[in-house]
PDB file with one MODEL, atoms N, CA, C and O in Angstrom:
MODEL        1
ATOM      1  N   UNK A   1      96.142 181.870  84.483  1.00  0.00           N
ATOM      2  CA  UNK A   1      96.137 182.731  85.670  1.00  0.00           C
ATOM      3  C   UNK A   1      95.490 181.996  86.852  1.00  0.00           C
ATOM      4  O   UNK A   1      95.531 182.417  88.007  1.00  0.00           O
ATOM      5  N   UNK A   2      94.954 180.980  86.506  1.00  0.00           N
ATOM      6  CA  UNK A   2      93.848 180.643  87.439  1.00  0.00           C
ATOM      7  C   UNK A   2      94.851 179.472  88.156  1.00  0.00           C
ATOM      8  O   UNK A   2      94.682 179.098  89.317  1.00  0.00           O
ATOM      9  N   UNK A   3      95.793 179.019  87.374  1.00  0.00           N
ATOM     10  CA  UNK A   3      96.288 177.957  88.096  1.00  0.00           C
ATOM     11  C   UNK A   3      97.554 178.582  88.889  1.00  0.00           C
ATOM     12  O   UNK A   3      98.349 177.842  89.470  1.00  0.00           O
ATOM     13  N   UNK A   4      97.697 180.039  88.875  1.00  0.00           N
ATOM     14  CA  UNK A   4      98.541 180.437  89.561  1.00  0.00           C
ATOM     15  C   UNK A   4      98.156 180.579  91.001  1.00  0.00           C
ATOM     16  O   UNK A   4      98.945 180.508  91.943  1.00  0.00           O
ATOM     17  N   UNK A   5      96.705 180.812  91.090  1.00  0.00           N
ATOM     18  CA  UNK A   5      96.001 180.889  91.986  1.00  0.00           C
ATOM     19  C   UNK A   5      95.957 179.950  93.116  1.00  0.00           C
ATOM     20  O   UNK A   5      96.424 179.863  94.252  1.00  0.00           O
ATOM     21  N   UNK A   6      95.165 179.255  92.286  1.00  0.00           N
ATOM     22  CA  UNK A   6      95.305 177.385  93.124  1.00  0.00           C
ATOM     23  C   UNK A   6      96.803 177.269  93.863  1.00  0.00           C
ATOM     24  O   UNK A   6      96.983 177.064  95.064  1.00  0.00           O
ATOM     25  N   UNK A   7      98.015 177.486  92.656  1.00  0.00           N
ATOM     26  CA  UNK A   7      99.310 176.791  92.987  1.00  0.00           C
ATOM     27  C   UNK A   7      99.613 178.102  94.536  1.00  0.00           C
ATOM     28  O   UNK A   7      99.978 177.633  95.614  1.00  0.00           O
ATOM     29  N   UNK A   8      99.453 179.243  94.423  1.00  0.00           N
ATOM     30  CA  UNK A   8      99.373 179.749  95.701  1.00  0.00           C
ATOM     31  C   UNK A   8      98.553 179.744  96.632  1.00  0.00           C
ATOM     32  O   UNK A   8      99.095 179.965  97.715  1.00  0.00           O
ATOM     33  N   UNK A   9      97.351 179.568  96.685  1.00  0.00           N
ATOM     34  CA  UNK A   9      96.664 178.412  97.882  1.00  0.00           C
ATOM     35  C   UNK A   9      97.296 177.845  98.204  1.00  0.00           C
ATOM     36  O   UNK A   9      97.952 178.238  99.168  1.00  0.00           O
ATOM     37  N   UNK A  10      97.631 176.197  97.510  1.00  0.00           N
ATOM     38  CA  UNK A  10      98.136 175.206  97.900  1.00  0.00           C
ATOM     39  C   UNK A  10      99.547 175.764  98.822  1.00  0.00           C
ATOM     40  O   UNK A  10      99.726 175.504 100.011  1.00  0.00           O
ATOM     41  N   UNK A  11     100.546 176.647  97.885  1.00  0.00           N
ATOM     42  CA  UNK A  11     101.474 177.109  98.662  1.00  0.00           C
ATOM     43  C   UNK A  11     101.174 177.411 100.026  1.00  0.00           C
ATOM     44  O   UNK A  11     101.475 176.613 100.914  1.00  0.00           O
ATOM     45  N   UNK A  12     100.669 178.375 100.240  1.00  0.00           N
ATOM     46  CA  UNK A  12     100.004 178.936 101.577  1.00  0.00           C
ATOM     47  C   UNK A  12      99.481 177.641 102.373  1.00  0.00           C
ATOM     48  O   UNK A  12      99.239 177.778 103.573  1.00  0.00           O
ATOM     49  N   UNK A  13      99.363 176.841 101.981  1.00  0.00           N
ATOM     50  CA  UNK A  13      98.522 175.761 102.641  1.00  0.00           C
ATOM     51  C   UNK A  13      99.932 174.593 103.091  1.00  0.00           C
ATOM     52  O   UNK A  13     100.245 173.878 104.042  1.00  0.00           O
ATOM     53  N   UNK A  14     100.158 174.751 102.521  1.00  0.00           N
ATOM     54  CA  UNK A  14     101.538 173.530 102.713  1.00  0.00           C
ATOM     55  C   UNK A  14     102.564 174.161 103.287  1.00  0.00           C
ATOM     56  O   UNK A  14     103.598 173.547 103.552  1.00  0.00           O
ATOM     57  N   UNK A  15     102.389 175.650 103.592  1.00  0.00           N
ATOM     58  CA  UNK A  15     104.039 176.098 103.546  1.00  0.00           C
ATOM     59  C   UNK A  15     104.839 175.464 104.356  1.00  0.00           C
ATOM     60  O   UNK A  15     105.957 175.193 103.917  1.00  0.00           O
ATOM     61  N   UNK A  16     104.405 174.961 106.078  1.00  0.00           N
ATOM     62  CA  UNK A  16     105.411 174.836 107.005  1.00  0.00           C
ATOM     63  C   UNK A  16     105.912 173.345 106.289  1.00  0.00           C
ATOM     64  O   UNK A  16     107.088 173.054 106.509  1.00  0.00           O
ATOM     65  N   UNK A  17     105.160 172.437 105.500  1.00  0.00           N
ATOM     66  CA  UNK A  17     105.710 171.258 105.158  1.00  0.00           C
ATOM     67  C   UNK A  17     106.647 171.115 103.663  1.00  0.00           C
ATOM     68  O   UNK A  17     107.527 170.317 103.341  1.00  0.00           O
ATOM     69  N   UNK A  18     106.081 172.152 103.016  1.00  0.00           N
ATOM     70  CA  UNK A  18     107.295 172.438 102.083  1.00  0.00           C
ATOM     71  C   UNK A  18     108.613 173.623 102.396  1.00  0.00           C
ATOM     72  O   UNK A  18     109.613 173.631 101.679  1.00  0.00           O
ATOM     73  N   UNK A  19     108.451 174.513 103.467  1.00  0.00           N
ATOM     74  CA  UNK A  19     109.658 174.730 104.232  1.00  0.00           C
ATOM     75  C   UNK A  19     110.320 173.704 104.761  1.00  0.00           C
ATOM     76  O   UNK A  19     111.518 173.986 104.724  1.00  0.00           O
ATOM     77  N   UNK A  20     110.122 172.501 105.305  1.00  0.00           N
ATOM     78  CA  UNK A  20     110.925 171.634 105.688  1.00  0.00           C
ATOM     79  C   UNK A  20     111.701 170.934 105.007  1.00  0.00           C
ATOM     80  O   UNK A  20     112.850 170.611 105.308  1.00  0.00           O
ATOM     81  N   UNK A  21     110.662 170.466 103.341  1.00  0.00           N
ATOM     82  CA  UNK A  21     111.461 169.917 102.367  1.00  0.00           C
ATOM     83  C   UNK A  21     112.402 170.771 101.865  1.00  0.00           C
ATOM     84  O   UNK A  21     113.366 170.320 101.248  1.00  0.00           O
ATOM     85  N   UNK A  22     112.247 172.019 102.055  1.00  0.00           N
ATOM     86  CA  UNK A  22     113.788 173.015 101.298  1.00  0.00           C
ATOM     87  C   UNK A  22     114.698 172.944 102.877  1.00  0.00           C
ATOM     88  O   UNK A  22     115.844 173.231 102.529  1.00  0.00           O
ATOM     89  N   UNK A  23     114.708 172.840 103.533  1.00  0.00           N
ATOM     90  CA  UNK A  23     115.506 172.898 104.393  1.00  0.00           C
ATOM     91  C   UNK A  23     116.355 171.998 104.344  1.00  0.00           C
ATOM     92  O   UNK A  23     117.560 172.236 104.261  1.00  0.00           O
ATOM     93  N   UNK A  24     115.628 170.309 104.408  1.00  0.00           N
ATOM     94  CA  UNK A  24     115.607 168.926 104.161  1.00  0.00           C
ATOM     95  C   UNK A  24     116.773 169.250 102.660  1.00  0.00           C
ATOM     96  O   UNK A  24     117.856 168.706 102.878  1.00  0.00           O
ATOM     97  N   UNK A  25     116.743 169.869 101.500  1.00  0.00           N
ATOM     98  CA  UNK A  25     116.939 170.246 100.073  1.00  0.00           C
ATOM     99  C   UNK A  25     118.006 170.334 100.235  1.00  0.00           C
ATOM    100  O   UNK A  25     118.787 169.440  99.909  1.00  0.00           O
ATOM    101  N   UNK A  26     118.582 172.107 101.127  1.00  0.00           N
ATOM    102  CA  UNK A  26     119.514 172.554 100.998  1.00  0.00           C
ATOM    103  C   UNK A  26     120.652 171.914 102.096  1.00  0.00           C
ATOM    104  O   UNK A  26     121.883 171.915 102.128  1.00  0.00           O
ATOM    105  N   UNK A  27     119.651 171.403 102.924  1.00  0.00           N
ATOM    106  CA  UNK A  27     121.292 170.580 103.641  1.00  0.00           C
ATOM    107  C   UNK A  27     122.035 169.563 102.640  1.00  0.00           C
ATOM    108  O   UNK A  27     123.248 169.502 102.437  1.00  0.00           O
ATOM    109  N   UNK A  28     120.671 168.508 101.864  1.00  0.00           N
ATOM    110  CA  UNK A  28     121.772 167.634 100.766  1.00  0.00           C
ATOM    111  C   UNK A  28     122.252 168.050 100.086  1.00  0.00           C
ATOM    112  O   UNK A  28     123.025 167.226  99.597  1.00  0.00           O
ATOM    113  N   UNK A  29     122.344 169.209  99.514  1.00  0.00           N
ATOM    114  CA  UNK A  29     122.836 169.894  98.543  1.00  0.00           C
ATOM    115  C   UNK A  29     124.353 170.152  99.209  1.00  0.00           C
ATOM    116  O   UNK A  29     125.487 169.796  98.892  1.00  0.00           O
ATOM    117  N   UNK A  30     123.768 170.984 100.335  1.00  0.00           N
ATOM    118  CA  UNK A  30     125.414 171.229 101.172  1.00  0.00           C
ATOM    119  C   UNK A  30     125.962 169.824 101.366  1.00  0.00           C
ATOM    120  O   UNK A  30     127.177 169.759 101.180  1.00  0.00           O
ATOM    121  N   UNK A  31     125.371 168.700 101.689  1.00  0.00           N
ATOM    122  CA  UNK A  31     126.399 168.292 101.882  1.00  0.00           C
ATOM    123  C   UNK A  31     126.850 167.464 100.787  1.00  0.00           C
ATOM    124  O   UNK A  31     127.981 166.979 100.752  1.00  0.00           O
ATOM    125  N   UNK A  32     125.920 167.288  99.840  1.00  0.00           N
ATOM    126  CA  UNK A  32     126.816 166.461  98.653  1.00  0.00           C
ATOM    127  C   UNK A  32     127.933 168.008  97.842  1.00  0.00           C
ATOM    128  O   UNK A  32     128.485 167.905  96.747  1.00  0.00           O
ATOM    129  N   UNK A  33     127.977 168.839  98.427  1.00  0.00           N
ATOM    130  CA  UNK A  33     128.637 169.584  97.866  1.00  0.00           C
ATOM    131  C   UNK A  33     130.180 169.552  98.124  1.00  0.00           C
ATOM    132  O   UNK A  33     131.177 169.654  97.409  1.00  0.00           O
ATOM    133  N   UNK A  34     129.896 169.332  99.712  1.00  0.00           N
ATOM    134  CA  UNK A  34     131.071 169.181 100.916  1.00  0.00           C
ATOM    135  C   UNK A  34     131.783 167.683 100.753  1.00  0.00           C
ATOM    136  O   UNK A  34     132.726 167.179 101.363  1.00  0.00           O
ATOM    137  N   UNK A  35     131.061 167.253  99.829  1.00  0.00           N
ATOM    138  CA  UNK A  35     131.569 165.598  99.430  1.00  0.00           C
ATOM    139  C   UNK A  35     132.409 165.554  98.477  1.00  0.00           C
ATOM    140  O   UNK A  35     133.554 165.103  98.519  1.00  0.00           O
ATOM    141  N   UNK A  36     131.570 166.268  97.142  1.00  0.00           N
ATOM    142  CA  UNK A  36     132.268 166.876  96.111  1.00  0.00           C
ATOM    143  C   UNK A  36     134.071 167.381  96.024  1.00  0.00           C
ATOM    144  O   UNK A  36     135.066 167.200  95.321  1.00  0.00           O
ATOM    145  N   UNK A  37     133.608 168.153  97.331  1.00  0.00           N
ATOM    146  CA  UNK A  37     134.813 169.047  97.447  1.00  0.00           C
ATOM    147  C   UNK A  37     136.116 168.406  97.932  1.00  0.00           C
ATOM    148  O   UNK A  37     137.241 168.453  97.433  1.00  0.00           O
ATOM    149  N   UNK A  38     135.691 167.828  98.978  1.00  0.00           N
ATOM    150  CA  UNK A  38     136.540 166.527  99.489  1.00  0.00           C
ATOM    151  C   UNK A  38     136.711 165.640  98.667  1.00  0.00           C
ATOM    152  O   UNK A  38     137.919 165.622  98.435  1.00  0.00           O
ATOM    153  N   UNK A  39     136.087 164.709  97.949  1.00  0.00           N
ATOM    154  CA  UNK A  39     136.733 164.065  96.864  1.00  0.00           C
ATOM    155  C   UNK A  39     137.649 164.462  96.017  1.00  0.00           C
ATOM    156  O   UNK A  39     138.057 163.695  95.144  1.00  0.00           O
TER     157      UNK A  39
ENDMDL
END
C-alpha cells in the first residue's frame, strides 16, 4: 500500500513531464499504425 503512495506522489510530481511522454507515446503509436496500414 505504501508503495502505491510514493508511486502517486511521484505521479503528481512528474505529471506535466509524463503527460508529454504519453502524448510523445500516442503519436508513435499513431503513426507506426498509419505505416502499418499503408504498407
Amino acid at each position: 500500500m505504501l508503495v502505491f503512495f510514493v508511486y502517486g506522489l511521484c505521479y503528481l510530481i512528474k505529471f506535466p513531464y509524463l503527460a508529454n511522454l504519453y502524448q510523445l507515446a500516442l503519436q508513435n503509436t499513431s503513426l507506426t499504425n498509419t505505416n502499418l496500414y499503408y504498407d
